[in-house]
N, CA, C and O atoms as CSV, one atom per row, in Angstrom:
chain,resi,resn,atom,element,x,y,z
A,1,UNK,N,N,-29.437,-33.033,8.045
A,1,UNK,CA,C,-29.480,-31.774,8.779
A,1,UNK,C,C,-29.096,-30.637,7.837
A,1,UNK,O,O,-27.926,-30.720,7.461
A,2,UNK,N,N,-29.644,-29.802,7.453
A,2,UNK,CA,C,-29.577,-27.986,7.044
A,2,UNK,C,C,-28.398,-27.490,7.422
A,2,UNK,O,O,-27.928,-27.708,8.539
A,3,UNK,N,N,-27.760,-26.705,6.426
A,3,UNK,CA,C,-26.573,-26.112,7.340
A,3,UNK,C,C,-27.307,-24.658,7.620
A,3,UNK,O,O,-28.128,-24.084,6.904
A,4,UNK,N,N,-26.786,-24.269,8.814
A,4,UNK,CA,C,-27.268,-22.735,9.002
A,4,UNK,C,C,-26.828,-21.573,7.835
A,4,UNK,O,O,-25.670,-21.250,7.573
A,5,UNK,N,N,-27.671,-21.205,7.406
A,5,UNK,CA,C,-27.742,-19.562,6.850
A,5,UNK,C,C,-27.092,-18.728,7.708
A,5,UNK,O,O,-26.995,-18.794,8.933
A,6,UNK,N,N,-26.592,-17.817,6.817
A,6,UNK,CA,C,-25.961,-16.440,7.567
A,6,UNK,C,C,-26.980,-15.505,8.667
A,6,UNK,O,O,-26.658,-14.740,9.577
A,7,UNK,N,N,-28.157,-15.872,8.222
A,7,UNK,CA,C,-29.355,-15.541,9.222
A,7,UNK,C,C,-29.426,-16.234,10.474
A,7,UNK,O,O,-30.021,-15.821,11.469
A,8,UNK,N,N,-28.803,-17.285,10.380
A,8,UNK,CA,C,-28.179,-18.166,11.794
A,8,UNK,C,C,-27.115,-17.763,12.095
A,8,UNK,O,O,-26.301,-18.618,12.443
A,9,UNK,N,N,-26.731,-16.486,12.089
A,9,UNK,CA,C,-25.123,-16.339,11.851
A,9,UNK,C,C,-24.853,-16.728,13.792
A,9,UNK,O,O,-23.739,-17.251,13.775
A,10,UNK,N,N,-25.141,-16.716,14.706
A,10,UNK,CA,C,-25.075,-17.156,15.893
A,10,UNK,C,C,-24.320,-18.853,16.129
A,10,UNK,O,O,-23.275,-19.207,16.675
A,11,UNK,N,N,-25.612,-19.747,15.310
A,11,UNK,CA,C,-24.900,-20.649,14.885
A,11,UNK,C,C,-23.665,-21.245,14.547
A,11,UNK,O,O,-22.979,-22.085,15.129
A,12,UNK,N,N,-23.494,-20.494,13.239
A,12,UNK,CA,C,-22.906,-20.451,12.349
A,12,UNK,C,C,-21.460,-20.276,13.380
A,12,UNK,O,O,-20.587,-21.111,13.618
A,13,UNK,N,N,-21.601,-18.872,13.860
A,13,UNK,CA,C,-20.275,-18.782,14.675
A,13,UNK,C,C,-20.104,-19.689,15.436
A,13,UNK,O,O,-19.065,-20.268,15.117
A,14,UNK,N,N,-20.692,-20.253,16.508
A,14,UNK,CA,C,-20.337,-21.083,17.214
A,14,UNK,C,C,-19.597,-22.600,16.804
A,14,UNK,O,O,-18.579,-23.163,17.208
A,15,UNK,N,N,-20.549,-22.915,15.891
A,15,UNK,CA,C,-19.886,-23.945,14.963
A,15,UNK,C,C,-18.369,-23.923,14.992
A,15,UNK,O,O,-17.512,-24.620,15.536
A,16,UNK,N,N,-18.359,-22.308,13.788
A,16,UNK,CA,C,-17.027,-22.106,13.233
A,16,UNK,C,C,-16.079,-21.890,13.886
A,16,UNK,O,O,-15.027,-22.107,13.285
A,17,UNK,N,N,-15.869,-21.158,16.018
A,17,UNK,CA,C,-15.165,-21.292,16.944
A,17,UNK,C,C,-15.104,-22.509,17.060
A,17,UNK,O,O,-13.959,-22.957,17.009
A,18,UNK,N,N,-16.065,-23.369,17.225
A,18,UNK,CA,C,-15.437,-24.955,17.897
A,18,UNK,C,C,-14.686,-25.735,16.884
A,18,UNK,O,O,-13.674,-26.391,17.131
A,19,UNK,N,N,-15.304,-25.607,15.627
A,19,UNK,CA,C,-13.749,-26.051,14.841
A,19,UNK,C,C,-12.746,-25.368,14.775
A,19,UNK,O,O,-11.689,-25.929,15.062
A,20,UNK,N,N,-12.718,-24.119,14.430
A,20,UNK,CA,C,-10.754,-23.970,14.772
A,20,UNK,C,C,-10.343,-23.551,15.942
A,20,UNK,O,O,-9.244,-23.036,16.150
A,21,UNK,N,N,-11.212,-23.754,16.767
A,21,UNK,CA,C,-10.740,-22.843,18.309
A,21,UNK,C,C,-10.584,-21.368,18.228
A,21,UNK,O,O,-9.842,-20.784,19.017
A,22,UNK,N,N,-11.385,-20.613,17.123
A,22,UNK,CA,C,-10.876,-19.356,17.507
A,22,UNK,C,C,-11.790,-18.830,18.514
A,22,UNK,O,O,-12.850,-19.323,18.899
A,23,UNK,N,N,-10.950,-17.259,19.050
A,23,UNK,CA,C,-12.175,-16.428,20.456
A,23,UNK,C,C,-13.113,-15.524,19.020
A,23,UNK,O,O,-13.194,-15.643,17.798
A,24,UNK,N,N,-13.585,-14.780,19.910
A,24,UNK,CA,C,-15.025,-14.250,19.288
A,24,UNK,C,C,-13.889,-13.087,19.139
A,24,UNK,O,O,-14.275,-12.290,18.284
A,25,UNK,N,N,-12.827,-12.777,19.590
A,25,UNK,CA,C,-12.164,-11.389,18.976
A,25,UNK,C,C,-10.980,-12.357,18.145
A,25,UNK,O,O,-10.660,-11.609,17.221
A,26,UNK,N,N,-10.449,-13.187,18.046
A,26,UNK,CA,C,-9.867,-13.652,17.000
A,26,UNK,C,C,-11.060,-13.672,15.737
A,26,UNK,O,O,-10.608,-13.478,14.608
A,27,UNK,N,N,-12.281,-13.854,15.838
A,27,UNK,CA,C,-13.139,-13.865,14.466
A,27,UNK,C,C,-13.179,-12.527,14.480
A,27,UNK,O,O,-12.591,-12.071,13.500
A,28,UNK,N,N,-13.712,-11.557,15.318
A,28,UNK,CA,C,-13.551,-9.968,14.912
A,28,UNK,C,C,-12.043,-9.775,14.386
A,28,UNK,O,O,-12.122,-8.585,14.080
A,29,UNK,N,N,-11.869,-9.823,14.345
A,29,UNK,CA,C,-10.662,-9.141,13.972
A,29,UNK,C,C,-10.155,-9.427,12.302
A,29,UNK,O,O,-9.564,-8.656,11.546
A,30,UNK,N,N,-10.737,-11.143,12.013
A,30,UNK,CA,C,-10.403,-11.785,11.228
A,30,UNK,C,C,-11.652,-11.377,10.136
A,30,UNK,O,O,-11.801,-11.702,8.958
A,31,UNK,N,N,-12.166,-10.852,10.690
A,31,UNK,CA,C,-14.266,-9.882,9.659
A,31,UNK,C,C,-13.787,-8.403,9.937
A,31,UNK,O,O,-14.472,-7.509,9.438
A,32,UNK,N,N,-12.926,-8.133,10.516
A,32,UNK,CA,C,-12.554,-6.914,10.663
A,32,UNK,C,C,-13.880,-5.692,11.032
A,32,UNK,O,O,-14.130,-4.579,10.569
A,33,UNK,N,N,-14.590,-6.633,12.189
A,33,UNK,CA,C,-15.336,-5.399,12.735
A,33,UNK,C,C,-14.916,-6.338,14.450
A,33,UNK,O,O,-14.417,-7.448,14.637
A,34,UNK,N,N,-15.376,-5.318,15.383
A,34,UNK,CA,C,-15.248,-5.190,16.992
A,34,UNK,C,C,-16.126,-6.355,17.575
A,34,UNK,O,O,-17.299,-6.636,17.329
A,35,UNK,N,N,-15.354,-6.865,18.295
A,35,UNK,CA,C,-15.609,-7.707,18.922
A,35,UNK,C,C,-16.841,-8.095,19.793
A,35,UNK,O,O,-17.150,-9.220,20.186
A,36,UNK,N,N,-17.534,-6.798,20.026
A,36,UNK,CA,C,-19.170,-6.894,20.723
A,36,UNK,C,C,-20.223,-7.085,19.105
A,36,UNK,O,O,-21.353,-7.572,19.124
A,37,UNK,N,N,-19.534,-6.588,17.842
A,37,UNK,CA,C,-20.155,-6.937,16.930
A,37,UNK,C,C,-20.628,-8.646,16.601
A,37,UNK,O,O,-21.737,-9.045,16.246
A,38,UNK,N,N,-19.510,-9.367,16.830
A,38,UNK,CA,C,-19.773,-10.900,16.854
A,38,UNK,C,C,-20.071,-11.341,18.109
A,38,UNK,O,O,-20.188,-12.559,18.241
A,39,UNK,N,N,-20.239,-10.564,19.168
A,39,UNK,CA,C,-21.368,-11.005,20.331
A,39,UNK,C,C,-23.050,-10.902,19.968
A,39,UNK,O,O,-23.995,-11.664,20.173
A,40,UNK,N,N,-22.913,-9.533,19.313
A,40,UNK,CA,C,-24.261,-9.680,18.731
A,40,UNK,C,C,-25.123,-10.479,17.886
A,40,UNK,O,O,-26.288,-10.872,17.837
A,41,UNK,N,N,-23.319,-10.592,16.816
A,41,UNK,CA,C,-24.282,-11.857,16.011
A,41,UNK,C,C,-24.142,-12.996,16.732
A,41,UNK,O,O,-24.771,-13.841,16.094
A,42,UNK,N,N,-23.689,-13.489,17.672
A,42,UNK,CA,C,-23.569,-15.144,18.349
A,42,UNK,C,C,-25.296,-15.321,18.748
A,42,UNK,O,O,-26.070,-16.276,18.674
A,43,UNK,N,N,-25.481,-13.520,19.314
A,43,UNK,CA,C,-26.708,-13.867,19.821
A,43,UNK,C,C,-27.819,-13.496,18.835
A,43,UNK,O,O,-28.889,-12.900,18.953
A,44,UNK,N,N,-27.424,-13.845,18.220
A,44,UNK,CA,C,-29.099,-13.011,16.769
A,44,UNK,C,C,-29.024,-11.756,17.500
A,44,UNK,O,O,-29.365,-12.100,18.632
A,45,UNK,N,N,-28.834,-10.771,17.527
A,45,UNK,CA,C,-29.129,-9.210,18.299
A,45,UNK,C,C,-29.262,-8.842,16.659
A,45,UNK,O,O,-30.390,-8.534,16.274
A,46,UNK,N,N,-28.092,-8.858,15.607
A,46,UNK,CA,C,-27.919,-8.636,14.520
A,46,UNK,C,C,-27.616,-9.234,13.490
A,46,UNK,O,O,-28.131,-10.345,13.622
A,47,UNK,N,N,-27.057,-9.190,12.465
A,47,UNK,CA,C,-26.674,-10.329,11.685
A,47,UNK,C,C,-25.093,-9.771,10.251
A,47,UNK,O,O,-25.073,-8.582,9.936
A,48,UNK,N,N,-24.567,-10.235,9.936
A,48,UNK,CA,C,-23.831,-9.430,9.285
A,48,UNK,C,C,-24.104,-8.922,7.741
A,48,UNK,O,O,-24.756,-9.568,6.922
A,49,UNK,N,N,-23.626,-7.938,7.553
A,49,UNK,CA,C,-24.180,-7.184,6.733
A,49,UNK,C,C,-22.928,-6.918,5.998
A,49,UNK,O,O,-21.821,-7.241,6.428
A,50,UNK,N,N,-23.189,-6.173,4.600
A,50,UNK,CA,C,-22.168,-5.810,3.390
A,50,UNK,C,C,-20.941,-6.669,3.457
A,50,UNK,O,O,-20.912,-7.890,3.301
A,51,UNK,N,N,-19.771,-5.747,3.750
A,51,UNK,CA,C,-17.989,-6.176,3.728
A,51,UNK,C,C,-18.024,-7.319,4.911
A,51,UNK,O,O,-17.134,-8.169,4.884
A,52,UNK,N,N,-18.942,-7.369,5.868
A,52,UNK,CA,C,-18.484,-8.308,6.896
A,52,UNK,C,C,-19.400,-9.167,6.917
A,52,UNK,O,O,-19.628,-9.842,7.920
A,53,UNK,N,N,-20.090,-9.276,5.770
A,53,UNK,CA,C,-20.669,-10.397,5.908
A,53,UNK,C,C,-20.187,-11.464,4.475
A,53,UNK,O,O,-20.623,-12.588,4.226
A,54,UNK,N,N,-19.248,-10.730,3.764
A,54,UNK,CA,C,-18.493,-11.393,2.660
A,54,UNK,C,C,-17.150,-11.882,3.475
A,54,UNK,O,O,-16.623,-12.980,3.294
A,55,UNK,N,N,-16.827,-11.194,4.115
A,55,UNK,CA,C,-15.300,-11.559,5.032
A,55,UNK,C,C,-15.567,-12.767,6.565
A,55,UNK,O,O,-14.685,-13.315,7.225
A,56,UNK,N,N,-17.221,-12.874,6.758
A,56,UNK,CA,C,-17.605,-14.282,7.399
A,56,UNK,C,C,-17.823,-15.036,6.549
A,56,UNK,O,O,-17.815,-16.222,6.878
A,57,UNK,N,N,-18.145,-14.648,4.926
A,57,UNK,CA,C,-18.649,-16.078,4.026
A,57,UNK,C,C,-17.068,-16.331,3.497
A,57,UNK,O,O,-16.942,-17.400,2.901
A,58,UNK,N,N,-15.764,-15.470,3.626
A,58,UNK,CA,C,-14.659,-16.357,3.395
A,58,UNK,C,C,-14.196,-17.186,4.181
A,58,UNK,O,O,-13.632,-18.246,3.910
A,59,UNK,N,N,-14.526,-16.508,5.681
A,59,UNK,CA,C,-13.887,-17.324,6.971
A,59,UNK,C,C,-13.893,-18.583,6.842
A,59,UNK,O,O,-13.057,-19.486,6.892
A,60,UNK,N,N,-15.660,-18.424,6.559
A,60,UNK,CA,C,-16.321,-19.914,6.661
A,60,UNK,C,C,-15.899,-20.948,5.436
A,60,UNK,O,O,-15.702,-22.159,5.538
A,61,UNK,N,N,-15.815,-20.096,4.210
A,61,UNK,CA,C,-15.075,-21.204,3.222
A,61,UNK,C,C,-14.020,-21.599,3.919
A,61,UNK,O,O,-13.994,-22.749,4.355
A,62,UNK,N,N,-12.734,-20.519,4.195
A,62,UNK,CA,C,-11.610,-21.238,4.799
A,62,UNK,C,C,-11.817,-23.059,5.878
A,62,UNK,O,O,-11.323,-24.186,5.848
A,63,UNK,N,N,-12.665,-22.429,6.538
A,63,UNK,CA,C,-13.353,-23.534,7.419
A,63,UNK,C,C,-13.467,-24.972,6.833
A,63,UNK,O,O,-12.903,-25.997,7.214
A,64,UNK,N,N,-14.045,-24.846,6.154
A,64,UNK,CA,C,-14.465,-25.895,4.986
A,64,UNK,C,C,-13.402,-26.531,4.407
A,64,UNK,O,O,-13.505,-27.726,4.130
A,65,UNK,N,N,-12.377,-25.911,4.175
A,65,UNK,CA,C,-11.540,-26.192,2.972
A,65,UNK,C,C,-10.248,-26.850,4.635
A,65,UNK,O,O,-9.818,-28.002,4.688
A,66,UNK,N,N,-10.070,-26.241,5.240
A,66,UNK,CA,C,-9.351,-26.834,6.282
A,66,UNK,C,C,-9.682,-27.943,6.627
A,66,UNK,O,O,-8.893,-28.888,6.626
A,67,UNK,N,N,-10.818,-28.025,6.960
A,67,UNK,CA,C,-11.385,-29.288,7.578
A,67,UNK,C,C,-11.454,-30.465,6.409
A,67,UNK,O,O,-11.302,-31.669,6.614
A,68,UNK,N,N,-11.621,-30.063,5.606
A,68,UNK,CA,C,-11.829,-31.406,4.110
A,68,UNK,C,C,-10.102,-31.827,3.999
A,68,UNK,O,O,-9.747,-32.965,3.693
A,69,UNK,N,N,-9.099,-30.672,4.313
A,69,UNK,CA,C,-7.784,-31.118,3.797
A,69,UNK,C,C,-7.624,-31.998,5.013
A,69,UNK,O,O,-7.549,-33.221,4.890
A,70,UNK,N,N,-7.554,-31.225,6.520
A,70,UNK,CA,C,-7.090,-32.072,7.675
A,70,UNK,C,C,-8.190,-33.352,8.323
A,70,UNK,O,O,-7.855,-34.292,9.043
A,71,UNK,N,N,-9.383,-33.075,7.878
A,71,UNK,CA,C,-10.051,-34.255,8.695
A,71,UNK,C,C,-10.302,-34.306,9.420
A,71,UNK,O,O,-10.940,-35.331,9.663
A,72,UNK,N,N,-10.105,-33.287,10.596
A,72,UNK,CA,C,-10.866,-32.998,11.699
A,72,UNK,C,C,-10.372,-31.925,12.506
A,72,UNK,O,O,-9.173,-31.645,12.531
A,73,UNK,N,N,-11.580,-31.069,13.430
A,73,UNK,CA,C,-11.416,-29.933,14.039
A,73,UNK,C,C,-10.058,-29.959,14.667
A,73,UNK,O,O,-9.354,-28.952,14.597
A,74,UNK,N,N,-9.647,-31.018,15.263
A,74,UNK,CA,C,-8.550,-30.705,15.793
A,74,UNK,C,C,-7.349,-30.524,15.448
A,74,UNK,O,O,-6.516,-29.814,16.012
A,75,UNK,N,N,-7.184,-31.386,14.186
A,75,UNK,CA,C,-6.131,-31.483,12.946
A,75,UNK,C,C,-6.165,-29.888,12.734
A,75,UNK,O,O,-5.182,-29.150,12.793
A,76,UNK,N,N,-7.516,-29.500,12.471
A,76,UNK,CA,C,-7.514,-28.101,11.744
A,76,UNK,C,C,-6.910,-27.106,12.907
A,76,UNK,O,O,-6.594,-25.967,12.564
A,77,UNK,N,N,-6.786,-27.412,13.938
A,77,UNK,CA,C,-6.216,-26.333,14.961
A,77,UNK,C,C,-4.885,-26.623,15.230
A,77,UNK,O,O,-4.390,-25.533,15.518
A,78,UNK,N,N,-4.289,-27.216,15.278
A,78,UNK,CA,C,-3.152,-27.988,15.689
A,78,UNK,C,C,-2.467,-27.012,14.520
A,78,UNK,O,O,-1.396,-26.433,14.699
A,79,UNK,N,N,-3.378,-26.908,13.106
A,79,UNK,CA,C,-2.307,-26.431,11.980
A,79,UNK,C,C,-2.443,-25.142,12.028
A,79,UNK,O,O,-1.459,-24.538,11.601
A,80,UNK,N,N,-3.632,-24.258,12.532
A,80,UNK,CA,C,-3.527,-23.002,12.918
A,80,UNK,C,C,-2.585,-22.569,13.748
A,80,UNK,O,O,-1.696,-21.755,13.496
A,81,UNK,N,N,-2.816,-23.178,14.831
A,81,UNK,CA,C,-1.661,-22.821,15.849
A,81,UNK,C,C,-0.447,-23.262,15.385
A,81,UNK,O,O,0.388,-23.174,16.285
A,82,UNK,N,N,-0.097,-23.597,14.602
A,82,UNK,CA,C,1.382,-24.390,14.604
A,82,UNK,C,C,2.251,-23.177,13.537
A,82,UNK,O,O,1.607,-22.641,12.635
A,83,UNK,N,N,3.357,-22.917,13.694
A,83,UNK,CA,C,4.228,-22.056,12.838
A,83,UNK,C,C,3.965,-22.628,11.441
A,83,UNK,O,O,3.642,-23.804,11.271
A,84,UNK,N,N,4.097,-21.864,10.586
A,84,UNK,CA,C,4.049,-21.718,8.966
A,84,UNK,C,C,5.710,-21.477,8.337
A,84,UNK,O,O,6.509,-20.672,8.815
A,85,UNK,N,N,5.938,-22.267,7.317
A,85,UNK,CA,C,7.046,-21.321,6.719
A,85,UNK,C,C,6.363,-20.139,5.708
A,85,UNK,O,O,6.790,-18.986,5.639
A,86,UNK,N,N,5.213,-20.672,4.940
A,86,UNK,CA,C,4.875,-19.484,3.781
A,86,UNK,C,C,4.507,-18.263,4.953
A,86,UNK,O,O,4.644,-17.103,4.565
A,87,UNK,N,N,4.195,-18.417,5.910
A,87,UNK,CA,C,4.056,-16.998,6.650
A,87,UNK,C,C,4.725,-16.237,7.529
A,87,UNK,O,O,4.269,-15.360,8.264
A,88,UNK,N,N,6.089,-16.704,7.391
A,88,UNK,CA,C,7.441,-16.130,7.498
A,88,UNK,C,C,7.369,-16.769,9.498
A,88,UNK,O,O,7.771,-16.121,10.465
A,89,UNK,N,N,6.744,-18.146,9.515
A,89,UNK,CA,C,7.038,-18.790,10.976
A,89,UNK,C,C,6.079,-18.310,11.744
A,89,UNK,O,O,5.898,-18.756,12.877
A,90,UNK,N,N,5.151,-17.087,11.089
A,90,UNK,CA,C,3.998,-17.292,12.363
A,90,UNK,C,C,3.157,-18.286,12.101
A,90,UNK,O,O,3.324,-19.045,11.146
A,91,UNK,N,N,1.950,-18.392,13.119
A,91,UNK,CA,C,0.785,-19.427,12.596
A,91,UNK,C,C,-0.142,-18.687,11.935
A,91,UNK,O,O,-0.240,-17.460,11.931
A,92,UNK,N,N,-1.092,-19.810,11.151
A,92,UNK,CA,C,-2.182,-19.061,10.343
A,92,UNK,C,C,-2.819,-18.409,11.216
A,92,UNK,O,O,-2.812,-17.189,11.046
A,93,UNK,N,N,-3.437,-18.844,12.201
A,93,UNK,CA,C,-4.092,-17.913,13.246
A,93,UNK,C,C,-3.829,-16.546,13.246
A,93,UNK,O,O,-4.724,-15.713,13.104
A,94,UNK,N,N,-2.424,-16.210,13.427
A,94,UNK,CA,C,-2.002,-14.854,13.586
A,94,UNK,C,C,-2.283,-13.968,12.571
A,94,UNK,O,O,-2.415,-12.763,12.785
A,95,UNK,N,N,-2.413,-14.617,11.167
A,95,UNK,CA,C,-2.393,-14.123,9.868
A,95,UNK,C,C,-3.951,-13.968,10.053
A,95,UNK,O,O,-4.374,-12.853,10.359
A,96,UNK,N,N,-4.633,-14.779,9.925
A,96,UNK,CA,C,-6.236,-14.655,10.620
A,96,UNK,C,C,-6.546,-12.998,11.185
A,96,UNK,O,O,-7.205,-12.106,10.651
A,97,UNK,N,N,-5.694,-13.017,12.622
A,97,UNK,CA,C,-5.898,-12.051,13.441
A,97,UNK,C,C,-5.496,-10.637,12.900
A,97,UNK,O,O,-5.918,-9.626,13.460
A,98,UNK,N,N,-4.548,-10.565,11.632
A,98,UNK,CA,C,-4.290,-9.746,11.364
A,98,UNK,C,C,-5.564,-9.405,10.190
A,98,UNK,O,O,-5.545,-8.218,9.863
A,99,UNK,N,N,-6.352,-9.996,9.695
A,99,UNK,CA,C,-7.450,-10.090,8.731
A,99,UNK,C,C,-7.077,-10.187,7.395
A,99,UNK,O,O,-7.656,-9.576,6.497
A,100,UNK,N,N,-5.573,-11.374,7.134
A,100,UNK,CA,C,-5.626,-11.734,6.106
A,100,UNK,C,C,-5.814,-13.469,5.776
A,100,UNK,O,O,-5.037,-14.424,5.782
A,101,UNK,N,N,-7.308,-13.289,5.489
A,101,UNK,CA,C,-7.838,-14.715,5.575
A,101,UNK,C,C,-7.255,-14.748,4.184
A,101,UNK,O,O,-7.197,-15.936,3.869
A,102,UNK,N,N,-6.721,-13.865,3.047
A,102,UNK,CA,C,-6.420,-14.242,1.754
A,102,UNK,C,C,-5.140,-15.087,2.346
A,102,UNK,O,O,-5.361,-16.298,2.341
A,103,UNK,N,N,-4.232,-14.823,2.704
A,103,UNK,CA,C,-3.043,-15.472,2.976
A,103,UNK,C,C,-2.816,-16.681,3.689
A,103,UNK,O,O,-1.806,-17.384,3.702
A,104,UNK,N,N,-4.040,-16.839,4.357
A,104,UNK,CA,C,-4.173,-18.366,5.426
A,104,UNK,C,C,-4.434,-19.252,4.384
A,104,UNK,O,O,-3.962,-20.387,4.439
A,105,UNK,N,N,-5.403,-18.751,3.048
A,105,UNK,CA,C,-5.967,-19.670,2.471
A,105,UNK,C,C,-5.087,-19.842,1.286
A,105,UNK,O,O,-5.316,-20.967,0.841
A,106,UNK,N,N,-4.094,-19.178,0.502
A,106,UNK,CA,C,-3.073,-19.308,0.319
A,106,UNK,C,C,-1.989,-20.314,0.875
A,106,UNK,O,O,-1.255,-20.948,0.118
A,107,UNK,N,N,-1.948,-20.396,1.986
A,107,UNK,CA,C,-0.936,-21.622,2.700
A,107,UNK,C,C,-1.706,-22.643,2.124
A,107,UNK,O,O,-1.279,-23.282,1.163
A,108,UNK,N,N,-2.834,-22.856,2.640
A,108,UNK,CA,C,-3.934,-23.750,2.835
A,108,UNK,C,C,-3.992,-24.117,1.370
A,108,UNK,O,O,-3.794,-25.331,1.320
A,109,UNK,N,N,-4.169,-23.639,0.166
A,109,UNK,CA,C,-3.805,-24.271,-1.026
A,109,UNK,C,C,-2.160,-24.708,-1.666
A,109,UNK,O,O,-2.006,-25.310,-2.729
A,110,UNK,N,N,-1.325,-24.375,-1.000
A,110,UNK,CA,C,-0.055,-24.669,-1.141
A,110,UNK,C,C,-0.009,-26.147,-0.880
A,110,UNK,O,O,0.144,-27.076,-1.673
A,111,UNK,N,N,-0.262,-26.140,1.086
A,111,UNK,CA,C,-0.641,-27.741,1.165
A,111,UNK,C,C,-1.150,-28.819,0.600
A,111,UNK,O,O,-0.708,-29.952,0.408
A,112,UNK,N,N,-2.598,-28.052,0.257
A,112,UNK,CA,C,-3.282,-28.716,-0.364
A,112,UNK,C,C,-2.614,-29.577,-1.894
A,112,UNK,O,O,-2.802,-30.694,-2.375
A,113,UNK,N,N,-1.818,-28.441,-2.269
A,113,UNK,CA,C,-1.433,-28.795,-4.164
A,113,UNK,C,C,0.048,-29.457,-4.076
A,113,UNK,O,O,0.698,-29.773,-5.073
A,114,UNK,N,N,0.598,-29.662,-2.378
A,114,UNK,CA,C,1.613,-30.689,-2.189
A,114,UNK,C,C,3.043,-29.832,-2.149
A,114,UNK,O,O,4.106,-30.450,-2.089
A,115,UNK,N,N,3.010,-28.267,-2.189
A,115,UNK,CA,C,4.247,-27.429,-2.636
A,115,UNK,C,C,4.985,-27.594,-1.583
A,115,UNK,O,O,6.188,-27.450,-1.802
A,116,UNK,N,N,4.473,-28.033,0.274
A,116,UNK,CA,C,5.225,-27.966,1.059
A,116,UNK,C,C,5.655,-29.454,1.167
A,116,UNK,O,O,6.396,-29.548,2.145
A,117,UNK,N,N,5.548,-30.233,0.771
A,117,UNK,CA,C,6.490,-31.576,0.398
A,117,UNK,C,C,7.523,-31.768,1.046
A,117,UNK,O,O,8.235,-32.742,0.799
């Protein structure tokens, strides 16, 4: 099976909500455009373009890189939602919501390289 193109970005989102459980305004927020913007793209109306369409191709790495460390969608949510110490006890999610996917993915290589041991 093909993975969807950003031209599937509809797809693409849906996918990327059912693995980490986020809402369509937790991903706005996290692409840092409005929330009827990723209604549009869920539905092909539009598709993303310039800064927000580099800040869905990090999301989606993040995606990737979560899911390869935890092993499955749910693993990968369980660790979103769950408090962080590198993010001073919130969850990545929140850090997400605030639109710093640099810092989620930051934890996310900490884990990865064994620092939280």
């Amino acid at each position: 099976m093909n993975k969807p193109t950003i031209l599937e970005s509809g797809s693409l989102l849906r996918q990327l909500q059912d693995d980490l459980g986020l809402t369509e305004d937790s991903v706005a927020r996290a692409v840092g455009v409005d929330r009827r913007t990723v209604e549009r793209w869920r539905s092909n109306q539009s598709y993303p373009q310039g800064k927000s369409r580099e800040r869905l191709a990090e999301l989606l790495a993040l995606r990737d890189r979560l899911l390869e460390i935890t092993g499955s969608p749910d693993s990968a949510q369980e660790w979103l939602h769950s408090a962080s110490l590198y993010l001073g006890g919130f969850p990545p999610e929140e850090a997400l919501r605030a639109g710093r996917i640099d810092r989620v993915r930051a934890d996310l290589d900490g884990i990865a390289a064994g620092v939280y041991l």
